[in-house]
N, C-alpha and C positions, 0 to 999 in steps of 0.2 A: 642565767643572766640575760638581762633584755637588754640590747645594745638598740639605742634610737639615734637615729639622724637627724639635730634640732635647726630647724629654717627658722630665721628671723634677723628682720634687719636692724632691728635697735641691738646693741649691742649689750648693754645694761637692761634689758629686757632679758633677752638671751643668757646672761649671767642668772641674772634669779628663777626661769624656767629652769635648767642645769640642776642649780641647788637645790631645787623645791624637788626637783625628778631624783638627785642622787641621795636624799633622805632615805630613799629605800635602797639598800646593801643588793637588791636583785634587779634595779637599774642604773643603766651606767650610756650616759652623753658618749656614744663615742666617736662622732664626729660634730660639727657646727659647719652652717652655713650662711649667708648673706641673703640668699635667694636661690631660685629653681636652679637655675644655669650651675652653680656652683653643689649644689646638692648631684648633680647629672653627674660634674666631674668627680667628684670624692665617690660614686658609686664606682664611675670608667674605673677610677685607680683603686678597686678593687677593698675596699672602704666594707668591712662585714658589719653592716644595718641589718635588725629585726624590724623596725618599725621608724616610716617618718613621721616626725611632726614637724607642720609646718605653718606657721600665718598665713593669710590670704595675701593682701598687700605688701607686696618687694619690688622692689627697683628691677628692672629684667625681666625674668619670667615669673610670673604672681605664682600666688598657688593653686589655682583653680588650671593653669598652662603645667604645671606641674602633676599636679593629679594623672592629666592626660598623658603626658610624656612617660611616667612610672610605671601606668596601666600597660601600654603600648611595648614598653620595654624589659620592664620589669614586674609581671604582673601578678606574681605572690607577693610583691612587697603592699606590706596595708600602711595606708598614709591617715592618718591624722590631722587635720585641721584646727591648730589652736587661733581663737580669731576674737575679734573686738565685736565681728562684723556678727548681727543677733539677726538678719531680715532673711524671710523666706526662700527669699531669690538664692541669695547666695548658700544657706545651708541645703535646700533643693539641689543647687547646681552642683553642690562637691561632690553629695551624693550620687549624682547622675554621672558623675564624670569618673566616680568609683574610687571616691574616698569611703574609708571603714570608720571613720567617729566623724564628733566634732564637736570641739571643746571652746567655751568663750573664757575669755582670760582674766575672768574676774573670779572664777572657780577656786576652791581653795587648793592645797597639795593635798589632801586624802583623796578627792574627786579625779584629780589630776592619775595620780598614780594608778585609782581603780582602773578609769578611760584605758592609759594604756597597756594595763595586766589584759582588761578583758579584751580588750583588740589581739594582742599577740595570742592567747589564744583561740583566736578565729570569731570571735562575736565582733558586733555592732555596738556603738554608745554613740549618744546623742549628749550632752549637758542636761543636768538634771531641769536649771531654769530655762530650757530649748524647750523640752519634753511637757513643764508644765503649761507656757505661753503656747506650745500648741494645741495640748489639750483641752484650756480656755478654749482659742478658739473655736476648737471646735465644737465645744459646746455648746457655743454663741451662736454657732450658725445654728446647730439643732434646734434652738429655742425659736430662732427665730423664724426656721422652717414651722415648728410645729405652732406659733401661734399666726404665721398666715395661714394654716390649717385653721384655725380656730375662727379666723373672719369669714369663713364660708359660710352662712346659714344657711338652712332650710326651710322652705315653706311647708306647713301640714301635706298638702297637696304631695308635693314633690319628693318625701319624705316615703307618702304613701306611693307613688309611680317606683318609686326605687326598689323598696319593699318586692312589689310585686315583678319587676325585674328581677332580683337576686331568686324569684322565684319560680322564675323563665317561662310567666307568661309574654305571649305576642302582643304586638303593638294592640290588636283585634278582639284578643280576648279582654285586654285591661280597658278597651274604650265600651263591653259590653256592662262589667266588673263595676266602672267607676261611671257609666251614665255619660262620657266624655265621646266627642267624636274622633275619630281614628286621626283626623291631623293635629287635634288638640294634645293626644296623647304621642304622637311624634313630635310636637313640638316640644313637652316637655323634658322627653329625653334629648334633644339636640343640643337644651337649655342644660341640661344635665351635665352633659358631658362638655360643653363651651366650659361652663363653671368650674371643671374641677378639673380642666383641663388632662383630662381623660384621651387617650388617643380613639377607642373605639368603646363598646357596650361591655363588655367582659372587663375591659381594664375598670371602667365608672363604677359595677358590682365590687369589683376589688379594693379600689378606693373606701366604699362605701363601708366597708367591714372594716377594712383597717383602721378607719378611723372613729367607725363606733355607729356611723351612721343608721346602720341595718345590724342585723343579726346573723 
């Protein structure tokens, strides 16, 4: 049996969380709460919780003050976060503050109950539609990393100075190589490396491969 301690201030909220939780015969509500503060007292009075879940937003101490306090005090107890609240801020913070899920409350009861089978057994959950709005994102940055990659061009010239870089000749041998005077061909590489914003000459070769430039 998984006995959870449910935070929420709506009351008729808290009623249908309950329900939706006790559809499964192996959890069971066994205490409610208003907010943090009264969640602290029903632990004091000795209240046997497996698992919090809790809202962000309550009158008194929220849940993100709560998180804190349970870690500090009670720190095998894995807290839960059911929330409205979907911004990075606040799922980043619970996490940091050492909540074990975090659930937004438009989730059905099958998602619900998984969350907190698999927390009581020692994993992590995130909401499924948390999980995919982040991995959007991040996809979105990758794209948009890789196609300011793709505004870089190359001139013939520069193409060829890299080349001969990745092939470790000196500034001296490429200005005999390519007919170019020695600060012609430092200048290219200076130019080189400004562009791809390269810290130094090894890192520019490295650039240069991984993005296809060279071979």
């Amino acid at each position: 049996m998984i006995n959870v301690l449910l935070a929420e201030d709506h009351t008729i909220v808290r009623d249908g969380i309950r329900l939706l939780l006790e559809t499964d015969p192996n959890i069971h509500v066994v205490a409610e709460a208003k907010n943090g503060d009264e969640v602290l007292e029903k632990l004091a009075a000795e209240i046997k919780a497996d698992i919090i879940l809790t809202d962000l937003q309550m009158p008194g101490m929220d849940g993100h003050e709560l998180i804190l306090e349970i870690r500090a005090k009670y720190p095998r107890m894995p807290v839960i976060v059911l929330s409205m609240m979907d911004t990075d801020t606040h799922v980043s913070k619970a996490f940091e503050n050492g909540a074990s899920g975090y659930l937004l409350k438009n989730i059905g009861a099958e998602e619900l109950i998984y969350g907190v089978k698999h927390v009581f057994h020692g994993g992590k959950y995130i909401s499924s539609e948390l999980s995919q709005s982040f991995f959007e994102k991040a996809r979105n940055v990758f794209k948009v990393g890789r196609a300011q990659q793709s505004l870089i061009s190359f001139s013939t010239r520069e193409i060829e100075i890299l080349s001969l870089i990745g092939e470790g000749l000196t500034n001296s041998e490429m200005s005999e190589k390519l007919f170019l005077s020695k600060r012609t061909i430092e200048g290219h590489r200076q130019t080189l490396i400004d562009k791809t914003g390269s810290r130094n000459t090894a890192a520019l070769v490295k650039y240069a491969v991984l993005n296809g430039v060279i071979k």
